[in-house]
C-alpha positions as CSV (number, residue, x, y, z in Angstrom):
1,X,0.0,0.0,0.0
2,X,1.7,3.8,-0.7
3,X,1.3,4.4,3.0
4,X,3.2,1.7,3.9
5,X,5.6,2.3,1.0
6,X,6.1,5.7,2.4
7,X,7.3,4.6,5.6
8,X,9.5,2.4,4.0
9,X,11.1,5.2,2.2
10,X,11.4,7.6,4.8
11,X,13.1,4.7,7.3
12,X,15.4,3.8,4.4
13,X,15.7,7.4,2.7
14,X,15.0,9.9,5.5
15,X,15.7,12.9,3.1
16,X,12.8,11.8,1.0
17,X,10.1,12.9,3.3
18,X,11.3,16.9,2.1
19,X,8.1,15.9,-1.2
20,X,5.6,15.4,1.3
21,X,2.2,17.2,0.8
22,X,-0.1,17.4,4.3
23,X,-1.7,14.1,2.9
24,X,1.4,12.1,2.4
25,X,2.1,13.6,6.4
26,X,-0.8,11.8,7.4
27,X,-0.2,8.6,5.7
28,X,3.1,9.1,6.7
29,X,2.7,9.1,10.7
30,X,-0.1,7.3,10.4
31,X,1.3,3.9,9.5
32,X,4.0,4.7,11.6
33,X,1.7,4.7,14.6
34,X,0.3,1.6,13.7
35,X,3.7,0.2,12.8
36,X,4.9,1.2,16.3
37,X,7.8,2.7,14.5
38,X,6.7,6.7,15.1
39,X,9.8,7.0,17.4
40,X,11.7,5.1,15.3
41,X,10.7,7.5,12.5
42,X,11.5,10.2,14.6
43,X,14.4,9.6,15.5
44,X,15.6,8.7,11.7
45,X,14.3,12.1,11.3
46,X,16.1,14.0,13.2
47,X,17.8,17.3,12.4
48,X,15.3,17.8,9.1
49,X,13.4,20.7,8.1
50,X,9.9,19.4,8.4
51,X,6.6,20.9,9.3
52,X,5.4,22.5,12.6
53,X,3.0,20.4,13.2
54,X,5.0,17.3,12.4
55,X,8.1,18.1,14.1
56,X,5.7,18.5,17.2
57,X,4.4,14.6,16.3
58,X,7.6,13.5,16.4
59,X,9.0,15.5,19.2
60,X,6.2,14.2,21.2
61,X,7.2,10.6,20.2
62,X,10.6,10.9,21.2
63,X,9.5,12.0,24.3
64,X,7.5,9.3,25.0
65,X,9.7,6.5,23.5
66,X,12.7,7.8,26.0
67,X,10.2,7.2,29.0
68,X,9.4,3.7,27.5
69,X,13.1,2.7,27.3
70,X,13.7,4.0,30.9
71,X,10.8,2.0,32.1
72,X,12.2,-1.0,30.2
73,X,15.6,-0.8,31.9
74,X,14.0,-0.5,35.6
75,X,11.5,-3.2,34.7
76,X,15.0,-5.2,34.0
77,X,16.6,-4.2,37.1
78,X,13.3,-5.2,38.7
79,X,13.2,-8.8,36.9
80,X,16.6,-8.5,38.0
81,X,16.5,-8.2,41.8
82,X,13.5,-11.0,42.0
83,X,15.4,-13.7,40.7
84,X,18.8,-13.1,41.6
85,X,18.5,-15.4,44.7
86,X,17.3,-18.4,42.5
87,X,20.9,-18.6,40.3
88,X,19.9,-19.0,37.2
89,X,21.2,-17.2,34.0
90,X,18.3,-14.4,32.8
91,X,18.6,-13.6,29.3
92,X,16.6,-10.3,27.9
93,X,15.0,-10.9,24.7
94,X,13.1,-8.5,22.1
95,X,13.1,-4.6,23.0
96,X,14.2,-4.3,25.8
97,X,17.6,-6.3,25.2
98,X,17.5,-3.9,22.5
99,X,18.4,-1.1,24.9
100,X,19.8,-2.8,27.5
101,X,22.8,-3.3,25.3
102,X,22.9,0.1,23.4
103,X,22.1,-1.6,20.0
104,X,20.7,0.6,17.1
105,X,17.7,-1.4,17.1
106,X,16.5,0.3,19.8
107,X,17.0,3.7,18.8
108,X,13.8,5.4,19.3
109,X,12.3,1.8,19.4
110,X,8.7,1.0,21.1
111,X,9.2,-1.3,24.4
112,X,6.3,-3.0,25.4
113,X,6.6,-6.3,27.8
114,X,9.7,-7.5,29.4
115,X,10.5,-10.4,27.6
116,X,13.4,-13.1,29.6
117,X,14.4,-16.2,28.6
118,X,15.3,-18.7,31.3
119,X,16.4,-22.8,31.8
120,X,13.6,-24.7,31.6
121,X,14.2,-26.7,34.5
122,X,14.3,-23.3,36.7
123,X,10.7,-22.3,35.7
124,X,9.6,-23.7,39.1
125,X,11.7,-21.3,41.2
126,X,11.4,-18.6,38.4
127,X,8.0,-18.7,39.0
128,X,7.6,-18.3,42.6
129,X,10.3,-15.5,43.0
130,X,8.6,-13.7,40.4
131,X,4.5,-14.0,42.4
132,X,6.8,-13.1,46.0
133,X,7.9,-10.1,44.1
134,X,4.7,-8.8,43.4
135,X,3.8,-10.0,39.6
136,X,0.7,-12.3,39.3
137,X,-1.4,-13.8,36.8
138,X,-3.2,-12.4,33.5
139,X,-4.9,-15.0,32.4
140,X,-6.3,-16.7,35.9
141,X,-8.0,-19.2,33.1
142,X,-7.4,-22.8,34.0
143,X,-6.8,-24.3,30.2
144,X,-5.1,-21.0,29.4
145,X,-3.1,-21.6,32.4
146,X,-2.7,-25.6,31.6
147,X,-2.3,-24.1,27.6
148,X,0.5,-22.1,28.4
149,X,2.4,-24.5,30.2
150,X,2.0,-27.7,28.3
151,X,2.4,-26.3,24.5
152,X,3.7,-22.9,24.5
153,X,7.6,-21.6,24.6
154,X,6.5,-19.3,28.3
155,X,5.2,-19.1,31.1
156,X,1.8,-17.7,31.2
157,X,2.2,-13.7,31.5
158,X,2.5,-12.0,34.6
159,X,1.6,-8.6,35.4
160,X,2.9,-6.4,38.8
161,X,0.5,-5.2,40.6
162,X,2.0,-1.5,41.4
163,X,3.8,-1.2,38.0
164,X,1.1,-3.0,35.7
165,X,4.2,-4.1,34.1
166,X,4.3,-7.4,32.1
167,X,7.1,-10.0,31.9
168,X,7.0,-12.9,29.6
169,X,9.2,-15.7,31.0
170,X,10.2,-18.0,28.1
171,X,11.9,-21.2,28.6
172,X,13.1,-21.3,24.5
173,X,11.8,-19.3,21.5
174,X,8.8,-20.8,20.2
175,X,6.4,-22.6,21.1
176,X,7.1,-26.5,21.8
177,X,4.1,-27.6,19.1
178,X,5.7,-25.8,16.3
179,X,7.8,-28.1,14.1
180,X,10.7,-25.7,14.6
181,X,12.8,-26.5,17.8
182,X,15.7,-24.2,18.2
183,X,18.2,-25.2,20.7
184,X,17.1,-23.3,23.9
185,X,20.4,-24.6,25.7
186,X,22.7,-22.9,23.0
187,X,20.4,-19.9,23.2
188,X,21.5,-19.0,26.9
189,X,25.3,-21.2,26.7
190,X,26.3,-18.4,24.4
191,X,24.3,-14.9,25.1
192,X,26.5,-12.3,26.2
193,X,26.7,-10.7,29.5
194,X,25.4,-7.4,30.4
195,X,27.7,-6.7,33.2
196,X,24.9,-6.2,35.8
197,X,23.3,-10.0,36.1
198,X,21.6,-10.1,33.2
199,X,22.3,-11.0,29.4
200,X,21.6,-10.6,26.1
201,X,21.4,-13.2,23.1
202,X,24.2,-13.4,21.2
203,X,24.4,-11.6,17.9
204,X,23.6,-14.2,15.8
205,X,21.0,-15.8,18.2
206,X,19.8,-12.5,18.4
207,X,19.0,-12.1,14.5
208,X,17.4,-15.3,14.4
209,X,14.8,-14.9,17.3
210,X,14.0,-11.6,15.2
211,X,13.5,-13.8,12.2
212,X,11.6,-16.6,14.2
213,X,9.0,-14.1,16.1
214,X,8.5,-12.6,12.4
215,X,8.0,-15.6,10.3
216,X,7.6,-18.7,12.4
217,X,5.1,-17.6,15.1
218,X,2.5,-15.3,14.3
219,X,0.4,-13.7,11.1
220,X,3.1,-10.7,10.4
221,X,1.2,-8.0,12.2
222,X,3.2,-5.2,13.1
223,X,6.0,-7.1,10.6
224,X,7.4,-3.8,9.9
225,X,8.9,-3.3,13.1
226,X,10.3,-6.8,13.2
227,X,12.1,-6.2,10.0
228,X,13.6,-2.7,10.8
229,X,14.9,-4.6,14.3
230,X,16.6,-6.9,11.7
231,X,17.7,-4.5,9.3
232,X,19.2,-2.6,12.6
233,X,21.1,-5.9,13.5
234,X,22.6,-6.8,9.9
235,X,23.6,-3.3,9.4
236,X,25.2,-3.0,12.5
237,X,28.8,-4.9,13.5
238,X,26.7,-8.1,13.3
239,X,27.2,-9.0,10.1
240,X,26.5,-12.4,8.6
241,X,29.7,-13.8,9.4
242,X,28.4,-17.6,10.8
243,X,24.8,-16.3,10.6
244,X,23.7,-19.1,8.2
245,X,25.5,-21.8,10.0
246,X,23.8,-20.6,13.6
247,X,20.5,-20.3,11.9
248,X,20.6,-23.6,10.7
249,X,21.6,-24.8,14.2
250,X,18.3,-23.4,15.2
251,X,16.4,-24.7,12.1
252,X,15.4,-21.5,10.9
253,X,17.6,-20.7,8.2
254,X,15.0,-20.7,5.8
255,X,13.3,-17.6,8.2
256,X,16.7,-15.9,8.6
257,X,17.4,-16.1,5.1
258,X,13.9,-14.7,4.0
259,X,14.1,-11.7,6.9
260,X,17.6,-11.0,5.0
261,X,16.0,-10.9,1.5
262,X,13.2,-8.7,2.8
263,X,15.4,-6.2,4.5
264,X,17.3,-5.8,1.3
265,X,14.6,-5.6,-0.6
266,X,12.6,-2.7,1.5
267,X,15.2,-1.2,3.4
268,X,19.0,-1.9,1.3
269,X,20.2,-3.5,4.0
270,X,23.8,-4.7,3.1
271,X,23.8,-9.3,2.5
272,X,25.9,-11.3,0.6
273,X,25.1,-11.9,-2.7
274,X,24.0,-15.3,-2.6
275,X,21.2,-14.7,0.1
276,X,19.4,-12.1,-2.6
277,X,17.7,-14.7,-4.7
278,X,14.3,-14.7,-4.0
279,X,12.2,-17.8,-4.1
280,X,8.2,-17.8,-5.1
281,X,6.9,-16.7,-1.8
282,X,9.1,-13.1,-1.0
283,X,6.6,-11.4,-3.2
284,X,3.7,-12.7,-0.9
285,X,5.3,-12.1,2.1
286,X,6.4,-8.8,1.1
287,X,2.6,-8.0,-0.3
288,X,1.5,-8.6,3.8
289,X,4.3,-6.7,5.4
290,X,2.9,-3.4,3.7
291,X,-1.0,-4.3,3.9
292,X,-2.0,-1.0,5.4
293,X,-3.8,2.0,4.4
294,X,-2.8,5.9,5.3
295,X,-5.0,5.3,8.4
296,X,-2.8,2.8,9.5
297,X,-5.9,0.0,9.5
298,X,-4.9,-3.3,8.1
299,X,-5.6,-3.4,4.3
300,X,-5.7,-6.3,1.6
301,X,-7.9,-8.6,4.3
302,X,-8.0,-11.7,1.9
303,X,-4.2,-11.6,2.4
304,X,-4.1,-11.1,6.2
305,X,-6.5,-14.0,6.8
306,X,-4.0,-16.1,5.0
307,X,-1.4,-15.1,7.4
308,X,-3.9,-15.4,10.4
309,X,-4.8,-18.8,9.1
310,X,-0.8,-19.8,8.5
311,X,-0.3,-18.2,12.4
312,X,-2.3,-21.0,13.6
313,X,-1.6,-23.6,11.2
314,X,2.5,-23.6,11.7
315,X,1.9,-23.4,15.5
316,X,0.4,-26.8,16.3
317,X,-0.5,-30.0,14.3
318,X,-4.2,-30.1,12.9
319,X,-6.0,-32.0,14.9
320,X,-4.5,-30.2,18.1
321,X,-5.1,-27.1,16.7
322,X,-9.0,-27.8,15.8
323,X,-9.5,-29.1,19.6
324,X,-7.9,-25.9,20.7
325,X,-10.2,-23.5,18.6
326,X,-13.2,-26.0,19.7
327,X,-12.4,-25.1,23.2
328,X,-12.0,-21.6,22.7
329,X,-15.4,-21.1,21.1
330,X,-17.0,-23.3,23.3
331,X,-15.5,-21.0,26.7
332,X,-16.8,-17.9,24.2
């Protein structure tokens, strides 16, 4: 959608925003929104002649983005001082590693829940340190609860009371009925220390959760933001030195691959030569990653449901998956 392709082009191009009309403004920070990318796009935008009321947007945006990240970093501390008697290795994931560790993928980046990974086998104490600390359940829901715990990659989510902060505890990266099983183990073995208790994943590691959370567990909303976290980490000193080799560890070289292909195709980011070929499927992909309109409302639906539909479908075998639904409906 042009929306979309303008925030495309302004992320990749920041100087190419100096055409826009008032519409193209609207369309503009209006898929940004959506995209939770505004204070990304602020901050890419920074030092430009733009208009009044825009540069009050995005001033407003980087405002509120520079609270989020300092939240994120006490919510760590918090996470932090609640399981530091239990011993185990805590490894940020997502956002908030993001800007724990000064990375340029969290420059003016959205932070939402605090999401850790941990050892499996210390999800017991995890647990309890985290509910003595003051965090407690969201979903009080028996088979969510049983759900969570038996299929899925995390805990249930908790929520503190006083901060009505959430933390995701995960015990690997997705979910345990998905076909993909990365090696959780390697995932904390190698993440690199933060200097204060906590880690983050390693660079490589890190690329491929970003790949995994966009193409191997969920329908590609908010994709946009996945793929500029990407971007952020290829473009960086990460490189792709080893990348392939440590994705296929993971078994998601064919999502780390694709994330490569579509950050060079949307946003230049620098890959080898060989990873550019595209197979039969970038174009569709591609097509869902910029299904908005200047409103920011999801656009192209036949193609979303095909995503929401895949979502499901790559999460959990059939007949597990149409039990789950059943139940669903049934509980309303």
């Amino acid at each position: 959608m042009k929306a979309a392709h303008l925030l495309v082009r302004a992320l990749r191009e920041p100087q190419s925003v100096a055409d826009l009309d008032a519409s193209g403004w609207q369309d503009l920070i209006g898929v940004a929104r959506a995209e939770q990318l505004v204070g990304t796009l602020a901050q890419r935008l920074d030092g430009l002649t733009l208009p009044d009321a825009v540069r009050a947007i995005l001033a407003d945006a980087t405002v509120t983005t520079e609270q989020g990240r300092v939240a994120a970093l006490w919510e760590a501390e918090m996470v932090r001082r609640a399981l530091a008697p239990v011993g185990c290795p805590v490894v940020l994931l997502k956002g908030t590693a993001f800007v724990a560790a000064g990375l340029a993928a969290g420059r003016g980046r959205s932070v939402g829940d605090t999401d850790i990974l941990v050892p499996r086998a210390a999800l017991p104490d995890v647990e309890r340190a985290l509910l003595a600390a003051g965090w407690e359940w969201v979903k009080p829901d028996p088979y969510d609860d049983a759900y969570y715990r038996r299929w899925m990659h995390e805990l249930p989510p908790l929520i503190h009371r006083e901060r009505d902060r959430i933390v995701d505890v995960h015990h690997t990266i997705l979910p345990l009925t998905a076909r993909i099983r990365p090696d959780a183990n390697a995932l904390i073995a190698d993440a690199v220390p933060l200097g204060n208790g906590l880690s983050v994943l390693s660079p490589a590691d890190m690329i491929c959760h970003a790949a995994a959370h966009l193409f191997a567990d969920g329908d590609l909303s908010g994709g946009l933001r996945n793929l500029w976290d990407i971007h952020c980490l290829l473009d960086e000193e990460f490189g792709t030195d080893g990348l392939e080799q440590r994705a296929a560890r993971h078994g998601l070289r064919s999502a780390v691959l694709r994330a490569a292909r579509l950050a060079y195709d949307l946003f230049g980011t620098p890959i080898p030569g060989g990873w550019r070929v595209r197979d039969g499927l970038d174009p569709l992909f591609r097509r869902r990653l910029l299904a908005r309109d200047g409103w920011g409302r999801g656009a192209r639906r036949a193609t979303r449901f095909g995503f929401y539909v895949r979502s499901h479908a790559i999460r959990m075998p059939p007949a597990m998956l149409a039990r789950h639904l059943w139940t669903k409906w049934r509980r309303g």
